[in-house]
N, C-alpha and C positions, 0 to 999 in steps of 0.2 A: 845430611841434606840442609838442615837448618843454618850449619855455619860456612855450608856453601856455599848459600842464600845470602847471608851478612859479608863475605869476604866479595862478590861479583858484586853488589849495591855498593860498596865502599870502592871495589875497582872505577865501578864507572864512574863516581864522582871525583877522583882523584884525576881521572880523563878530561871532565866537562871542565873541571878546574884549571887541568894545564893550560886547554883550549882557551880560556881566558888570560890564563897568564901569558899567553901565547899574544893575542891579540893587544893587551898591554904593553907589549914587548915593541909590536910595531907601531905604536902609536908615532906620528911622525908631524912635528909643528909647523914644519915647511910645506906640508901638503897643500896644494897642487904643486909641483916640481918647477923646475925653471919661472922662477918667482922673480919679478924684476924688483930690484931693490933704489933707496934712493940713492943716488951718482952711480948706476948702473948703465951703460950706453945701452942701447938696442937699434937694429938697423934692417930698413927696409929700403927694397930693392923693386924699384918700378919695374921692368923689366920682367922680373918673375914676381911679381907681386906674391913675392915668400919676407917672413919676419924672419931673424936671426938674434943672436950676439955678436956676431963678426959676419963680415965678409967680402970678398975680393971683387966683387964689381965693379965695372967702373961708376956707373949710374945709383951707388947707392948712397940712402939718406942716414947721417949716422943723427940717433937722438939722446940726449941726456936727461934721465928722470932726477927732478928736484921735487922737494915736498913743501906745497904754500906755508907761505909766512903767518896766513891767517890761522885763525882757531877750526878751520874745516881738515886744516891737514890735509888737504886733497892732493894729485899728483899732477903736475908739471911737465911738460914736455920739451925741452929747446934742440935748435938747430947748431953745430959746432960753431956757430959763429955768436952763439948765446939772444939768436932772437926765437921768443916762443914759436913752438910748433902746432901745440892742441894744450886743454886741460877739457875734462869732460865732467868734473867730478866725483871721478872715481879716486880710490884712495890705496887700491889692489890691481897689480896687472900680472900677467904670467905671458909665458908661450908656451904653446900645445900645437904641434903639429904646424908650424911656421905659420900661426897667424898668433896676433898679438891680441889678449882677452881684459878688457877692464872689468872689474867690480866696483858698486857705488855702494857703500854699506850702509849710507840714507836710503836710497829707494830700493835697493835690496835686490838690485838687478845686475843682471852679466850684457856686455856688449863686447863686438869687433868694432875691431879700429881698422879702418877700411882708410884708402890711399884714395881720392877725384884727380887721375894724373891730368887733365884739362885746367883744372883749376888750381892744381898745387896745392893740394889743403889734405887736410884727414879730417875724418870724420866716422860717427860710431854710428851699429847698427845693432839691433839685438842681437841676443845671441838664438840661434834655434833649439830648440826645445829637444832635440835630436843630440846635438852637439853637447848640451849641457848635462844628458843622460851618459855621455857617451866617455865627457870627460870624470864625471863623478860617479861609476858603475858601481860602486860598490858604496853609494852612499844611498839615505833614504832621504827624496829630497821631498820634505811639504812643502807648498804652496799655501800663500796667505789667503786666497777662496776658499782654502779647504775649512777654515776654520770655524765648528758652527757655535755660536754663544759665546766665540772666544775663545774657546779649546778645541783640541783636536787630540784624540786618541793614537796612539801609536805602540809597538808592540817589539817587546826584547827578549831573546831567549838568555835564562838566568847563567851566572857566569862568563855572559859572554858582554864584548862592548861593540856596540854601534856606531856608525855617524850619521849625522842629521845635519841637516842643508836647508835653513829658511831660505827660499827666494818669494820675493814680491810680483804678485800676477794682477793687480790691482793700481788705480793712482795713489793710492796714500803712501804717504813719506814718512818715514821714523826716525827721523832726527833725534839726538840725544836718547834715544833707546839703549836698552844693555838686555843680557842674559842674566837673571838672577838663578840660584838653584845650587845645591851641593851635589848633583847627581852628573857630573860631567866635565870636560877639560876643554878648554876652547884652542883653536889653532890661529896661525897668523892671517887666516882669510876670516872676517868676521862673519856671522850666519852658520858658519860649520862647527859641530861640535861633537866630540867624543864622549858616546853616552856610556855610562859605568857600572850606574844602578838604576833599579827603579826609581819613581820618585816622580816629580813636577820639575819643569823649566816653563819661568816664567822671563816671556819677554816683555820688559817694565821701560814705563818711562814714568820718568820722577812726579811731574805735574799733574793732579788729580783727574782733571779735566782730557785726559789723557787715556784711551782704550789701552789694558791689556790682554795680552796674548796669555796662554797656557797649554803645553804640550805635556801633556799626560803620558809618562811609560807607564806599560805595565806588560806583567809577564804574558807571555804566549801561553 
C-alpha cells in the first residue's frame, strides 16, 4: 500500500508537469494573431465598415503602416498616395474580427480605429471592456485601480504558466516604464506577459521620483 502511495504521488506530479510543459510548448510571441506589422497594408472599406488585409471593393481605403522616425516609435498611417492618414500614438495594432485594434503602451490602453465617412477622417475610441475580455479570454487582465499600496496580489497554480495583461483604467501615463522580474517571458504586445514562476514583477521606471508598480504571484 505504501509503495502504491509513492508510485500515484509521483504519477501525478509527472502529469502537473507535463501540463506545464504543455503550456510552455504554446507559448506564442505574436499573440494576438493578425498583428499589423511595419509596411504591412491594411484596408478598410466604407461600405461595410469591416477592416481586412485585402480586398475587392471598389470603395476601399488601402493604408500603409510606417513607424515614426522619432524616439516614440509610434505607428503611422498613410493613404497609397503617401499622404498620412491618422497616428493615435499607439505603437501596436492587430485585427480581431474585421475591426482594426490599436495599443498605446504609454497609457496602457486599447482603442478602435473608427472611419467619420462625412468627414473622411479616422479616429479612435476605446476599446469596451467586453471586447477586450473577449479578445484576451484566457488571460488574467489587472487593472492599474486595482493596485493598492502599489501592489497587487495575484494567484498561479504551481507548474503551470499564466498570462498577465496590465491595462491602464486611470489618467496616468507610463512613459519610459519596463517590466523588471526573472519570473516571466514578454510578448510582442507590451503589457502582456507570460508568467512561469512565482515571484514579483515589478513595473519600474528609472527616475526616483517616479511610483512603482508590484504584482505579486503566488501559489494557489
Amino acid at each position: 500500500m505504501k509503495n502504491f502511495g509513492i508510485k500515484l504521488a509521483v504519477s501525478v506530479l509527472f502529469s502537473v508537469m507535463a501540463l506545464g510543459a504543455f503550456a510552455q510548448k504554446n507559448f506564442d510571441t505574436a499573440y494576438p494573431t493578425d498583428t499589423v506589422y511595419e509596411n504591412n497594408q491594411v484596408v478598410y472599406t466604407p461600405s461595410t465598415g469591416l477592416w481586412s488585409f485585402n480586398s475587392i471593393s471598389n470603395d476601399k481605403i488601402v493604408l500603409t503602416k510606417k513607424i515614426s522616425a522619432g524616439s516614440g516609435s509610434y505607428s503611422e498611417f498613410f493613404y497609397s498616395n503617401n499622404e498620412p492618414a491618422f497616428s493615435f500614438g499607439s505603437g501596436f495594432e492587430f485585427l480581431y474580427n474585421d475591426k482594426l485594434i490599436a495599443f498605446d503602451k504609454y497609457s496602457l490602453k486599447f482603442y478602435l480605429v473608427r472611419y467619420d465617412a462625412e468627414n473622411k477622417t479616422f479616429y479612435k475610441k476605446d476599446l469596451p471592456d467586453s471586447m477586450l475580455e473577449e479578445i484576451f479570454h484566457d488571460v488574467k487582465i489587472i487593472k492599474v485601480s486595482e493596485f493598492k499600496d502599489n501592489e497587487i496580489h495575484v494567484h498561479k497554480m504551481p507548474f503551470r504558466t499564466m498570462k498577465l495583461l496590465l491595462i491602464n483604467d486611470t489618467p496616468e501615463y507610463f512613459y519610459k516604464y519596463h517590466f523588471h522580474g526573472d519570473n516571466f517571458e514578454t510578448y510582442n504586445l507590451f503589457g502582456l506577459l507570460e508568467v512561469n514562476k512565482m515571484g514579483t514583477i515589478e513595473f519600474h521606471h528609472p527616475a526616483p521620483e517616479f511610483r512603482n508598480l508590484f504584482i505579486k504571484v503566488n501559489p494557489f
